[in-house]
C-alpha positions in Angstrom: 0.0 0.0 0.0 1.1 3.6 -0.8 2.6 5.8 2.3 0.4 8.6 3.5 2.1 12.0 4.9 0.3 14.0 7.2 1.4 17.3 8.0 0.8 19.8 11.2 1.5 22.8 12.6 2.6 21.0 15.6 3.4 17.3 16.7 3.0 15.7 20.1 4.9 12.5 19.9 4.7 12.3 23.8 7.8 9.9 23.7 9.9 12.3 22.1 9.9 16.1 22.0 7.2 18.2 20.1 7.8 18.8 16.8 6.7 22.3 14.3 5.9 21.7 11.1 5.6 18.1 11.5 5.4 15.1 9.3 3.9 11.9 10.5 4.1 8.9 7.5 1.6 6.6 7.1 1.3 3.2 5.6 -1.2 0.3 5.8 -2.9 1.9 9.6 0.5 2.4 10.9 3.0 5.0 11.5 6.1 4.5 9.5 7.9 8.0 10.4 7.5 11.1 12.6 9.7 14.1 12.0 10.2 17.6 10.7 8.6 18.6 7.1 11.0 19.0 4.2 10.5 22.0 2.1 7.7 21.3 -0.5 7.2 17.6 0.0 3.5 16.8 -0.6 1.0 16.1 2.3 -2.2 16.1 3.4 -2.1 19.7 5.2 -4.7 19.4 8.8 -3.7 22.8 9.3 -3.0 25.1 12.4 -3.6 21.9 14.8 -1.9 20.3 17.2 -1.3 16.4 16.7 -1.4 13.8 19.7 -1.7 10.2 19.8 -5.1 8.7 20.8 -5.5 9.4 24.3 -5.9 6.2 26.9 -8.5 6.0 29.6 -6.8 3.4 31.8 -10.4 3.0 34.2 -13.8 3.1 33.4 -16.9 1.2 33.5 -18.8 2.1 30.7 -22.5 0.1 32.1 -22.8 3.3 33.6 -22.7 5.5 31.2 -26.6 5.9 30.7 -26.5 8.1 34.0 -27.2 11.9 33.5 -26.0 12.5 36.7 -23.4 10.8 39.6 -25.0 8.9 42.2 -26.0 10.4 45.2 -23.9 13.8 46.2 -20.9 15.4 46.3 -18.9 14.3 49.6 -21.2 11.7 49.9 -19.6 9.0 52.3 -18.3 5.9 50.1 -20.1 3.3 51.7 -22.8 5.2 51.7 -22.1 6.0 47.4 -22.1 2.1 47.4 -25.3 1.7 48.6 -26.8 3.7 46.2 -24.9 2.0 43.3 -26.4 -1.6 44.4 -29.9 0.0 44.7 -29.5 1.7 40.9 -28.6 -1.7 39.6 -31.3 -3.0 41.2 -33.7 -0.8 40.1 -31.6 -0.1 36.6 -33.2 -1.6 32.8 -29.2 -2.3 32.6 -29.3 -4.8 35.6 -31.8 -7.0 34.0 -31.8 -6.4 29.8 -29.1 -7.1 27.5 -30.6 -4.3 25.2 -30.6 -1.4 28.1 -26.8 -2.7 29.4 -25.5 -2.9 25.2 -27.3 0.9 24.7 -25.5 2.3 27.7 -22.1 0.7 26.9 -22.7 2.3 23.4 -23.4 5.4 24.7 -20.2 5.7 27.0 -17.9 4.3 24.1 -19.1 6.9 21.5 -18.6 9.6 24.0 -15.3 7.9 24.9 -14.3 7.9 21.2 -15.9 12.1 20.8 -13.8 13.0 23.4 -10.4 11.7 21.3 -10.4 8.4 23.6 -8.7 5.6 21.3 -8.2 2.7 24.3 -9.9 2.0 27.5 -9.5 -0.3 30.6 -13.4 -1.3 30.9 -14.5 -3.3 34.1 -16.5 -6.0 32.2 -19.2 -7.1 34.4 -22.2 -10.4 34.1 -23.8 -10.9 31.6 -20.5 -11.4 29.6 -21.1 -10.2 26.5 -17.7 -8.6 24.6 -19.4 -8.4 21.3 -21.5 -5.0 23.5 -18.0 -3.5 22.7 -18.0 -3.1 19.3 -17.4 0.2 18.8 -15.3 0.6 15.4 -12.7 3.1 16.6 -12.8 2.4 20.3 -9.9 -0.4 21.4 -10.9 -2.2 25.1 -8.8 -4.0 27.8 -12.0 -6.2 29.1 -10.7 -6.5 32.9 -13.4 -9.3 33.9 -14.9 -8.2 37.2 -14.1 -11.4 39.8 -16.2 -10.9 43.3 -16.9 -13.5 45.8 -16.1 -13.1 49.1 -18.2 -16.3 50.3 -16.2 -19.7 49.1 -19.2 -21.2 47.2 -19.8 -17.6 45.4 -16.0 -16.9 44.8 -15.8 -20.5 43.6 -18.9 -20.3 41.0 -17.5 -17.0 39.7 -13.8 -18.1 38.9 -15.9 -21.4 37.1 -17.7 -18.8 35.1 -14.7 -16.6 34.4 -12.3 -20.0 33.5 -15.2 -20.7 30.8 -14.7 -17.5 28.8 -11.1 -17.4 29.3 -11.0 -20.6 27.5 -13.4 -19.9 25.1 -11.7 -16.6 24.1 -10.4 -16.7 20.4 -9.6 -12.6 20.4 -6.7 -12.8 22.4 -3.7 -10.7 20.9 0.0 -11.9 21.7 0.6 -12.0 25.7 2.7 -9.3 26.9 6.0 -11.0 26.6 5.3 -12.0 23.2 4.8 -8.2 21.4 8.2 -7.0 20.7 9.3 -3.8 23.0 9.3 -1.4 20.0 5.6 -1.9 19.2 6.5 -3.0 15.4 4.7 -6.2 15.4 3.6 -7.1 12.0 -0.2 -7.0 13.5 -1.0 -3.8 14.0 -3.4 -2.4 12.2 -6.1 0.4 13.7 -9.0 -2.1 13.6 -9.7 -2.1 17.3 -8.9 -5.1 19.7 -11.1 -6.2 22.5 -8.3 -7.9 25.1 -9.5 -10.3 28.2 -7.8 -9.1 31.6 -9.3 -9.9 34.9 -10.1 -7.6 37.7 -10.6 -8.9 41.3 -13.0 -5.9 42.2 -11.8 -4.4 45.4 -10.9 -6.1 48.8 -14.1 -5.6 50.3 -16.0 -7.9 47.1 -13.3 -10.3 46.9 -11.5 -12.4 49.5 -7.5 -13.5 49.0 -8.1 -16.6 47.7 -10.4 -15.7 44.4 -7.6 -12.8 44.3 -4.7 -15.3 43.8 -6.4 -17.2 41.1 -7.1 -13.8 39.5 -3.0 -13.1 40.0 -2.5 -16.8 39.0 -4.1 -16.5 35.3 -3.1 -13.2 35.1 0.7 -14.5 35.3 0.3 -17.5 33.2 -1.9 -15.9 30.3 0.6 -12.6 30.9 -2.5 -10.7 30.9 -3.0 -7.4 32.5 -5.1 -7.4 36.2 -6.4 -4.2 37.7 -8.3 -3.6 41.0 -9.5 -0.9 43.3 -7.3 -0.6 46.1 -7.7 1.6 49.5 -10.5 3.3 47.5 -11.7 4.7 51.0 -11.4 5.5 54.5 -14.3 2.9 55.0 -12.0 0.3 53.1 -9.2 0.8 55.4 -11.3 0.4 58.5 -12.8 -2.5 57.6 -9.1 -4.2 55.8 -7.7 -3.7 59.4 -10.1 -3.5 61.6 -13.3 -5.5 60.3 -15.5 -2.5 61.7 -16.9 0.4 59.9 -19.8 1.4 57.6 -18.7 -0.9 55.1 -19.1 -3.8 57.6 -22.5 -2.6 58.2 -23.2 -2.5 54.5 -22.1 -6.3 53.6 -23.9 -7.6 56.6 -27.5 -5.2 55.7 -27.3 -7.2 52.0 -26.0 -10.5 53.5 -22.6 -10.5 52.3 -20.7 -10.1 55.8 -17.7 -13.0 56.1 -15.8 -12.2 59.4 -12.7 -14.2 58.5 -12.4 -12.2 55.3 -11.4 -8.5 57.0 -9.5 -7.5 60.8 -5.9 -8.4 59.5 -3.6 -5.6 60.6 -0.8 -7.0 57.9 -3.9 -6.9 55.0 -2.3 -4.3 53.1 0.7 -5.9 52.8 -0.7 -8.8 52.2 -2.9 -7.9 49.3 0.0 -5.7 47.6 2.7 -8.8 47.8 0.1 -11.1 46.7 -1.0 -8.5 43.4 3.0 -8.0 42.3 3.1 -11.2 41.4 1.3 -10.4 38.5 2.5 -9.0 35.0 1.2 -5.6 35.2 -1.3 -4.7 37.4 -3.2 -1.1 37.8 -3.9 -0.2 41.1 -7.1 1.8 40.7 -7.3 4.8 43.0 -4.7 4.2 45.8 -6.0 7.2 47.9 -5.1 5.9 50.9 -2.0 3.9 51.0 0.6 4.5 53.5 4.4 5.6 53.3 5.1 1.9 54.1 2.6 0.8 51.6 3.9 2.9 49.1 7.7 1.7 49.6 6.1 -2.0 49.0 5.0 -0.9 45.7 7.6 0.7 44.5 9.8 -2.5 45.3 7.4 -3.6 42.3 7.2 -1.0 40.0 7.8 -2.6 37.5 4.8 -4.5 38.0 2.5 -1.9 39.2 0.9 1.0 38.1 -0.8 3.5 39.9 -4.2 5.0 38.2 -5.8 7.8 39.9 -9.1 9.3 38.8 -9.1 12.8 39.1 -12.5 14.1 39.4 -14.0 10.9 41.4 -11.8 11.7 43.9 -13.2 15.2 44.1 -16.4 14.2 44.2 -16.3 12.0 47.3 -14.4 15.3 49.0 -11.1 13.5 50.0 -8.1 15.1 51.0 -5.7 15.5 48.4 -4.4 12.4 46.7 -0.8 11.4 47.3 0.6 11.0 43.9 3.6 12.7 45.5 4.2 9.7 47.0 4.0 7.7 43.9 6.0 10.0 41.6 8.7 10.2 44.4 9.3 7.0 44.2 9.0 6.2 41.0 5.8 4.9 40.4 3.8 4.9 37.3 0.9 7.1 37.6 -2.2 6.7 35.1 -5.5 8.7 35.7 -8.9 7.1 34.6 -11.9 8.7 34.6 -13.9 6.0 36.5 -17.9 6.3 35.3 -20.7 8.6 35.1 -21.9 7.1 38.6 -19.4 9.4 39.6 -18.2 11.7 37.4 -20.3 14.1 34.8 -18.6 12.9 31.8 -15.7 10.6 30.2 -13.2 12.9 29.1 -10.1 11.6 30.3 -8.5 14.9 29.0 -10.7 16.9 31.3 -9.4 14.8 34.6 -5.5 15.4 33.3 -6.8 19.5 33.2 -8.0 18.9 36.2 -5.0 16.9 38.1 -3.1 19.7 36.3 -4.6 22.2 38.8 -5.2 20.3 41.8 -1.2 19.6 41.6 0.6 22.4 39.8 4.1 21.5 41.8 4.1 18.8 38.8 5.2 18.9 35.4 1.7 19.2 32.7 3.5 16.9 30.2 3.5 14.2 33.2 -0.3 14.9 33.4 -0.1 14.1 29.2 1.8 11.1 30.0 -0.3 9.6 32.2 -3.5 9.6 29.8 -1.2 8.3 26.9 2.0 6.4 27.0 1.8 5.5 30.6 -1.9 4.6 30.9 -1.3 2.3 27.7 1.4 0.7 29.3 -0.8 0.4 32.2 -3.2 -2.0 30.4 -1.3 -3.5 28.1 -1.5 -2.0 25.2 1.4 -0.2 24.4 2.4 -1.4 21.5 0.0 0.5 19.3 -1.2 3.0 21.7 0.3 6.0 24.1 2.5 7.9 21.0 2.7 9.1 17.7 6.1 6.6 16.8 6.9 4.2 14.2 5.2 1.2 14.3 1.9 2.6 16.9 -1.3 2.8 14.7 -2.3 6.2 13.1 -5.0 6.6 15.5 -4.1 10.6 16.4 -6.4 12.8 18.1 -6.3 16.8 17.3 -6.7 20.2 19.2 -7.1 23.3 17.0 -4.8 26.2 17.9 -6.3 29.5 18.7 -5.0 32.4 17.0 -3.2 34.0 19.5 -1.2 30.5 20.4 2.5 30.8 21.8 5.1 30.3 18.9 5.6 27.5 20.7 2.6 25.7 22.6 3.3 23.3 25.4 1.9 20.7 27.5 0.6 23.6 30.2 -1.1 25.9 27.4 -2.3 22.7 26.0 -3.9 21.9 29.3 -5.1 25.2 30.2 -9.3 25.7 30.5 -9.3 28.2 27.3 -7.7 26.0 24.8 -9.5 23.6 22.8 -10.2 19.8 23.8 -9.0 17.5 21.5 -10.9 15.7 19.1 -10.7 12.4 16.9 -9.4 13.0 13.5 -12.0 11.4 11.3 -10.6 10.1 7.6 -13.3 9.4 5.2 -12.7 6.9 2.4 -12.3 9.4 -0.1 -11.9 13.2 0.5 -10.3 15.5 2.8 -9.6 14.0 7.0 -12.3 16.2 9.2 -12.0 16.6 13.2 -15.0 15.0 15.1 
């Protein structure tokens, strides 16, 4: 197939420094080159734009996105926010009709996809039902929820979860398998739907359902995420077996004593979860120093993925990706679901980390909703940069006219510059923005 040049006023590789009066090549849905424009060399001209790689939402869960509104209200009390997730499923069409769960997946990955999303981490939840993902620009990591903290329910759900990892013919190459430069011959942009597994959170799942997760996560060399010390409530009732969420699980008849009340559960969970490939620890919000040493002594397992404006919602106290970036930690941000949050741009919670922590750099913010979040998942060998070999899957902001000579990563961020957008390539005819 014939190469395709695309030229732009400016290029955000992310991995490598931005570039003015940029070329990116094309051949066949992949990036060939990425580089400066030679004097009159023909291209297809997008104009005064910037150019980014298709951003990565590393958490979501997408059933949600039917909801006009979060659940319950601002500061509301997690346990408390739980409550009135369990009721809304209850009560929901999605809880109990294919139709109602596939129209509300369809609706989140379109506005995923709108707001220049190319890849997410979706918490895949019963019914199974991956074809409900077939958006055709939108790429998912399905992290298969595992709960059970019961024996008999833990057991029935890793039965059910062992039958569609079997019978799951859409598995790419595992993790050790793609080659580090992302040039395997099978990228293309068609999307991929990729089976990971998600032990929810320590208060749905006990240690034993979590180590199978850990076990077929390390022998598949799949991805794993869960939420980890989502909450004040969560750390109570990790250490101390008390709390509202205690009161929760025993009000729907889910309370097992021997589950929670271990003062060493932290540590337990985060040794147990390294022993995974890569693993993204969603929230973190309340980790310790000590807890935070531990996973740094597996970095190169873990990554950390914080979402932004769900944690501002709930009112908590600043979170402490100080701690992770001191030590060296990966940091992703995600922008959980509409049961919390009024929208899915994942741009909007990288603005908004951007303010909420100006001490750190804005291209880290960029970073962290591209090349680190796809690493995150596992899917960074055609997603997270505009480089050779990563599909042509760019995303574009359109420069004002009073732009810098040179914009950056903070102007880019900054509330009065444009969001980007998806760059939209008809079969014949002139590429459009979304």
């Amino acid at each position: 197939m014939p190469r395709i040049a695309y030229r732009s006023r400016w290029i955000f590789p992310v991995s490598a420094p931005p570039i003015e009066n940029g070329i990116v090549e094309t051949q066949a849905g992949r990036i060939v080159d990425v580089r400066a424009a030679h004097r009159g060399e023909p291209a297809i001209d997008l104009g005064e734009v910037a150019l980014l790689p298709a951003l990565v939402n590393a958490h979501t869960h997408l059933e949600f996105s039917s909801l006009e509104r979060p659940l319950g209200r601002p500061g509301i009390g997690f346990a408390d926010w739980i409550a009135e997730v369990v009721a809304w499923k209850r009560r929901s069409p999605v809880e109990g009709s294919s139709l109602a769960k596939r129209l509300s997946i369809a609706a989140g990955s379109s506005e995923s996809w709108r707001f220049g999303v190319g890849a997410v981490g979706e918490i895949a939840t019963e019914p199974w039902e991956p074809d409900v993902y077939d958006h055709p620009m939108l790429s998912c990591v399905l992290f298969h929820e595992l709960l059970g903290l019961a024996p008999e329910r833990a057991a029935a759900a890793w039965e059910r979860f062992s039958e569609i990892a079997e019978s799951d013919a859409s598995l790419r190459p595992s993790i050790d398998e793609v080659p580090a430069d992302g040039s395997s011959a099978s990228v293309t942009t068609a999307p991929l739907h990729e089976l990971g597994v998600s032990p929810h959170a320590p208060y749905t799942v006990g240690l034993e359902q979590t180590k199978r997760g850990v076990e077929w996560a390390a022998s598949r060399r799949r991805p794993l995420a869960m939420h980890v010390a989502e909450s004040i409530d969560e750390r109570e009732l990790m250490t101390e077996g008390t709390g509202p969420l205690r009161e929760l699980l025993e009000r729907v008849g889910a309370w097992v004593p021997q589950a929670f009340g271990r003062r060493d559960g932290w540590r337990a969970l985060l040794t147990l979860l390294s022993g995974a490939p890569r693993v993204a620890l969603v929230h973190a919000n309340f980790l310790s120093p000590d807890e935070f040493d531990l996973v740094a002594t597996h970095r190169d397992h873990f990554t950390i993925v914080h979402c932004p404006r769900t944690h501002a919602f709930f009112g908590h106290a600043r979170h402490p990706v100080d701690q992770a970036l001191q030590r060296g930690i990966p940091l992703a941000l995600g922008t959980d679901s509409r049961a919390s949050n009024p929208d899915l741009s994942i741009w909007r919670e990288a603005r908004h980390a951007a303010m909420r922590h100006p001490q750190h750099a804005a291209h880290g913010w960029i970073d962290s909703i591209t090349t680190t979040a796809a690493a995150a998942i596992g899917v960074a060998d055609r997603f997270g940069s505009l480089a050779a070999g990563r599909s042509w899957l760019p995303c574009v902001i359109e420069l004002p006219r009073d732009a810098p000579d040179r914009p950056n990563a903070e102007f880019l961020l900054q509330e009065s510059t444009a969001e980007p957008r998806p760059l939209i390539e008809p079969p014949s005819g002139m590429p459009r923005f979304a």
